[in-house]
N, C-alpha and C positions, 0 to 999 in steps of 0.2 A: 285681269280676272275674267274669266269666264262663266258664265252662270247660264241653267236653264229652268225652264217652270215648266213644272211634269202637264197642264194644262195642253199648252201648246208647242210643246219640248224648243223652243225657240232660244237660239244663241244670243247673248249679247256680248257686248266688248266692253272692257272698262279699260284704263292710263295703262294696266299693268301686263295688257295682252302684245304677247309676239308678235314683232311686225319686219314684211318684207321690205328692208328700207332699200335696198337696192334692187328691187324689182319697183317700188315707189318713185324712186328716182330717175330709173330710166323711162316711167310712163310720162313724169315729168318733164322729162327733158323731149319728147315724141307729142306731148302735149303743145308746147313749148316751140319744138319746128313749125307745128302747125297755125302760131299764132304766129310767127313769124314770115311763115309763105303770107298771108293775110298781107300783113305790114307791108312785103315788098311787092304787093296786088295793089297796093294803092290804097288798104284801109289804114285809118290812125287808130294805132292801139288804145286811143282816150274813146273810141267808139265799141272798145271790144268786152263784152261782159262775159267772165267765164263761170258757168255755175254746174251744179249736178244735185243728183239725190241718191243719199248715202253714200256707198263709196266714193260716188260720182263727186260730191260735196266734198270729202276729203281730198280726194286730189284735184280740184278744183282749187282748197285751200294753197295747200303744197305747192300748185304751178304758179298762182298767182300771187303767192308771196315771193316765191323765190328765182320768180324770170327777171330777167332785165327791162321788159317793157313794162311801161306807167298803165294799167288800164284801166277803163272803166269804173269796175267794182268785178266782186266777185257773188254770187249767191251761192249759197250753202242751204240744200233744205235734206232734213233729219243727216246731218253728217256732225265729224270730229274734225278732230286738228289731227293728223297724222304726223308721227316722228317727232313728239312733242317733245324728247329729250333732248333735240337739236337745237327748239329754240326757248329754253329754259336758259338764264341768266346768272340765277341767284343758287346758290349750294351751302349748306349749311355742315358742309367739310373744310370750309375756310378760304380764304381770298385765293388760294392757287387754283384748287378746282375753281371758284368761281370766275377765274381769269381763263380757264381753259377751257370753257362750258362759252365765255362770251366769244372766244375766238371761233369756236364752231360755230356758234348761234351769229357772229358776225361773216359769217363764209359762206352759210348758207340763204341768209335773207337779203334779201333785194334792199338797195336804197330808198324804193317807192312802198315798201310792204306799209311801214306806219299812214302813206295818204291816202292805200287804195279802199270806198267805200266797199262796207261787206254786209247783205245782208243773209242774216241765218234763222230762219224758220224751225223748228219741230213741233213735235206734237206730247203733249202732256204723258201719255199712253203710250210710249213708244217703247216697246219690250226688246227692243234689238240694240238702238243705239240709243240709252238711256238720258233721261235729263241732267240727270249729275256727270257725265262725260260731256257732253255737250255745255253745258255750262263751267266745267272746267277747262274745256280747252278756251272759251271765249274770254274765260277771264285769265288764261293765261297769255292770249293776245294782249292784250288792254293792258297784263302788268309787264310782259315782255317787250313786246313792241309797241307801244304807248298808241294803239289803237286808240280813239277815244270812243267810248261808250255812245251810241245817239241818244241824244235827249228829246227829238223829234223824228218822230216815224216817217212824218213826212219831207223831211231833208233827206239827201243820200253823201251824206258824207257820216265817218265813224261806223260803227259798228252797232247794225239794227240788231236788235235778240230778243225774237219773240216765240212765245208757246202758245201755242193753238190745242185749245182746254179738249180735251174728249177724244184729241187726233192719235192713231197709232204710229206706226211705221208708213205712212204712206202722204199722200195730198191731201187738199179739203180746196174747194170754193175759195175761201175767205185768203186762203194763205196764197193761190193764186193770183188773184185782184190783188195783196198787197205786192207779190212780185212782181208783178205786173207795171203798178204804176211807180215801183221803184225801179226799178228800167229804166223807165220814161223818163226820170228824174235824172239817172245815171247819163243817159245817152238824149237829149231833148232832140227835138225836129227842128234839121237846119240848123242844130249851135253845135256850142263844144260844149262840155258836161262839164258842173260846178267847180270851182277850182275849192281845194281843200284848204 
């Protein structure tokens, strides 16, 4: 769904909007070389954190669930889950589709997708990519790929999901500093980053 508000004629996206999945896919996969020229440079993909904002955030999602390297974590700030019909599991047309829904959703995700930490940021006020997309694609993580939810902001492992009250479409201070020291957590000085 598409929606705008005559205020600020502004687009937003909901589960149900047209998406380029194979123009996604090969950003992915171009995303994806370049984490891996990295790798064969001598850095370990447990040092590499991929993140973006908004689209930036979604294929962020998309690269770091579905590459082959274990990395990091991923940040996501004001983004979705893109291609979310890919990694849906469950169908309520009966155990065939939901058997042919898991063999996609198992082709496309990575074996490391459930240990990579993820932190996802937005903003209460966000008229573009709305809280309730954003909050559905997170809990489609958590029920699809058994992400676990964090119970601590200050750990980095699972899935951080926080809203930043007053924020629109963009940054703040506050959400900065937490990604910040959740980095730090992800990638510490001189170690290897937490095991899952």
């Amino acid at each position: 769904m598409i929606t705008t508000t005559s205020r600020f004629d502004i687009v937003a996206f909901g589960f149900d909007t047209d998406e380029d999945e194979e123009g996604m896919l090969e950003s992915a996969a171009l995303i994806n070389q370049l984490i891996s020229a990295e790798v064969e440079a001598g850095i370990d993909p447990s040092r590499i954190v991929l993140g973006g904002f908004s689209q930036g955030g979604a294929m962020s999602l998309l690269t770091g669930l579905t590459g082959r390297q274990r990395l990091a974590g991923i940040a996501v700030l004001s983004g979705w889950l893109p291609l979310r019909h890919n990694f849906k599991t469950v169908s309520t047309h009966g155990m065939r589709m939901a058997i042919c829904l898991y063999y996609s959703f198992s082709q496309l995700v990575s074996e490391h997708a459930s240990s990579i930490p993820i932190f996802w940021g937005l903003g209460s006020e966000d008229a573009l990519v709305r809280f309730k997309l954003s909050k559905d694609s997170s809990d489609l993580l958590t029920s699809s790929l058994g992400i676990p939810p964090s119970t601590s902001p200050s750990e980095c492992k699972g899935l951080i999901f926080k809203v930043y009250q007053g924020m629109g479409h963009t940054t703040n201070q506050e959400e900065r500093d937490d990604l910040r020291e959740w980095i730090k957590k992800a990638i510490p000085d001189g170690g290897r980053p937490p095991s899952s």
